[in-house]
C-alpha positions as CSV (number, residue, x, y, z in Angstrom):
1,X,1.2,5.4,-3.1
2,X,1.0,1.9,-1.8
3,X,-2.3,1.8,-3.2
4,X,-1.3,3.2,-6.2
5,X,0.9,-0.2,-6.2
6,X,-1.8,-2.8,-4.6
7,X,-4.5,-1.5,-7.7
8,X,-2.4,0.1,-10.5
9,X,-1.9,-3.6,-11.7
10,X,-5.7,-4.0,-11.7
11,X,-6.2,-0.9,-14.1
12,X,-3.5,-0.7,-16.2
13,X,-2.5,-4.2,-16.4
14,X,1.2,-3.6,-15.7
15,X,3.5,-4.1,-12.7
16,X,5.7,-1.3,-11.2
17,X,9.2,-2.7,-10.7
18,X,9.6,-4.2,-7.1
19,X,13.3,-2.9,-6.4
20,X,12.3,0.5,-7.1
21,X,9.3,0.4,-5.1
22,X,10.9,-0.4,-1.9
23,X,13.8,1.9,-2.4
24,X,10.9,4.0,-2.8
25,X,9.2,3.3,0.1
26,X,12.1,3.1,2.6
27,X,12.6,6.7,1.7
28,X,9.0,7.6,2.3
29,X,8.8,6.1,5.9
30,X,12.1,7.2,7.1
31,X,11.5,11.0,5.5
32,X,8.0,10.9,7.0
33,X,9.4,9.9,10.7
34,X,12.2,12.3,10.5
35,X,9.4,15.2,9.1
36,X,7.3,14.7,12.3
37,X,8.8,13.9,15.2
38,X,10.8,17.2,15.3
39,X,7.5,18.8,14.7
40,X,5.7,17.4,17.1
41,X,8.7,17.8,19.6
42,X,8.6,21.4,18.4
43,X,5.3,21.9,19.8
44,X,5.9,20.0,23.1
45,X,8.5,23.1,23.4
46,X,6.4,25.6,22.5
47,X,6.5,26.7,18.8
48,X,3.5,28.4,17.6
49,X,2.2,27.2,14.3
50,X,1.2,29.4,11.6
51,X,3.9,32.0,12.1
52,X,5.4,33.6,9.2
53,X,8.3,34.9,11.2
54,X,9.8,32.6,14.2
55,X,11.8,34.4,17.2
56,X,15.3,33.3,17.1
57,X,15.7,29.9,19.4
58,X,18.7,27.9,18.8
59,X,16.6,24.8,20.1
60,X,14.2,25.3,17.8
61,X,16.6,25.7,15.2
62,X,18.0,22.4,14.7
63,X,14.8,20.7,14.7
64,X,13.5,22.5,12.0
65,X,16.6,21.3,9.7
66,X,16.1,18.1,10.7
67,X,12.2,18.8,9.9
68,X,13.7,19.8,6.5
69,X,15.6,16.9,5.6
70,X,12.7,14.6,6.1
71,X,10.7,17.0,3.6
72,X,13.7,16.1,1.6
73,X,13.6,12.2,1.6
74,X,9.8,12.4,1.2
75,X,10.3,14.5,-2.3
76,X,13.5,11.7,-3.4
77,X,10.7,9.2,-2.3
78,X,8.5,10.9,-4.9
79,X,10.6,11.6,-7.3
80,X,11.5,7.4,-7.2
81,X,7.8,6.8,-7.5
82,X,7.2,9.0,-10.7
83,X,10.7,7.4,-11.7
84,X,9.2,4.0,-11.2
85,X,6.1,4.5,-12.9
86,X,8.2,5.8,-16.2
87,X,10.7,3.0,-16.3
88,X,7.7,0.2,-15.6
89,X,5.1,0.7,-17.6
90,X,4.4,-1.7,-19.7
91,X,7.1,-3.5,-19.3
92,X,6.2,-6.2,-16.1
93,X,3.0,-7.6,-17.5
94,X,0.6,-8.5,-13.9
95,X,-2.0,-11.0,-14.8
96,X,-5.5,-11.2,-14.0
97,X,-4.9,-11.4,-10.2
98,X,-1.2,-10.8,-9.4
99,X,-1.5,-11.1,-5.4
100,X,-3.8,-14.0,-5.4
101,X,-6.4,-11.7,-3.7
102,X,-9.4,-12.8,-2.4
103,X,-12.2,-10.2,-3.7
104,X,-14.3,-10.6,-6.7
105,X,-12.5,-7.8,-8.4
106,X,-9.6,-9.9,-8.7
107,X,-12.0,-12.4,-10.3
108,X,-12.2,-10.2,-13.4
109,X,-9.1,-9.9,-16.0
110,X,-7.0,-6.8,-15.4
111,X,-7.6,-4.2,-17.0
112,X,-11.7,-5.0,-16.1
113,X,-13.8,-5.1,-19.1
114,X,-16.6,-2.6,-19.6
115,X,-19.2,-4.1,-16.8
116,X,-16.1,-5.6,-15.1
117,X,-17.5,-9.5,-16.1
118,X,-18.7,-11.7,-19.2
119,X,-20.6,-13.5,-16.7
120,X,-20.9,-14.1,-12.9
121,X,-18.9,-16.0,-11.1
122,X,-20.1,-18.4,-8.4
123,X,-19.9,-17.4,-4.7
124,X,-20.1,-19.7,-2.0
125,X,-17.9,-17.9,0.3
126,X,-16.5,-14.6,1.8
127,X,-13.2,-15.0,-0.6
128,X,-15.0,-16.8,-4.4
129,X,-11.6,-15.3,-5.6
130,X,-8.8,-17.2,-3.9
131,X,-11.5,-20.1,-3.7
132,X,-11.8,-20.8,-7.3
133,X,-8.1,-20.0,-8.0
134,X,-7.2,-22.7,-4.8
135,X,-10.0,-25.7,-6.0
136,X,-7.8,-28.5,-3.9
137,X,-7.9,-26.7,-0.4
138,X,-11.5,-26.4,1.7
139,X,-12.3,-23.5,4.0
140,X,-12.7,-23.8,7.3
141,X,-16.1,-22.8,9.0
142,X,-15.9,-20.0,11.3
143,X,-14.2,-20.7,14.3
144,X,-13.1,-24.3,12.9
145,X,-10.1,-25.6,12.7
146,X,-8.7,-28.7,10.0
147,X,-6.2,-29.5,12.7
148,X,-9.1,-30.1,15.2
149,X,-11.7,-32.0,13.2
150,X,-13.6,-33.1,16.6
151,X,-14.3,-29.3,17.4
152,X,-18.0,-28.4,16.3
153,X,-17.7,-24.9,14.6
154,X,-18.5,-21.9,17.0
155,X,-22.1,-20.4,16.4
């Protein structure tokens, strides 16, 4: 999903709403940790996996409602994400490169045109992106540092 958010802008051309997206992702993370780590303490005790039918163990038990719930929060996190999705689109307009990315296919406009430029655009580093977008500020060589200007850059 969170690349779903880092690219969607890039081929759609639209935003997904930011409020919703971190609602969204707060329940993913939390559902996910409180999914797994009763399963994985679950094994520690001995659970086999693959079982249609479990032996009754009270211990055993209560971790696998807990298990539950996170399944839960991970479905409410989906279910925000699909909402999301619905309420956004085309409604938050993302521009050409709305993270101020690096890459060259940030260069492009969003959504890319057929062969993704009308013409090349000059490289002269690892980030032409953030380089043409930034004209004002140089990059440092590798290993050099504008606060040390004495330093020779490391080979």
């Amino acid at each position: 999903m969170g690349g779903l958010y880092y690219w969607g802008p890039k081929f759609t051309g639209y935003l997904l709403n930011e409020t919703i997206g971190k609602i969204q992702f707060w329940f993913l993370f939390i559902g996910t940790q409180v999914f797994t780590l009763p399963q994985y303490l679950l094994g520690l005790r001995g659970m086999p996996r693959r079982v249609a039918v479990y032996p009754l163990h009270p211990s055993w038990q209560y971790l696998n409602q807990l298990s539950t719930v996170g399944a839960v929060l991970i479905g409410i996190s989906t279910i925000a994400f699909v909402v999301n999705v619905a309420f956004s689109w085309k409604k938050y307009p993302a521009g050409d490169n709305p993270w101020d990315a690096q890459t060259l296919e940030w260069f492009t406009t969003s959504p890319p045109p057929h062969h993704n430029f009308y013409r090349l655009p000059q490289i002269r580093s690892e980030r032409p992106t953030w380089d043409y977008n930034h004209p004002g500020h140089t990059a440092a060589a590798h290993g050099h540092h504008p606060e040390h200007p004495d330093e020779a850059p490391s080979p």
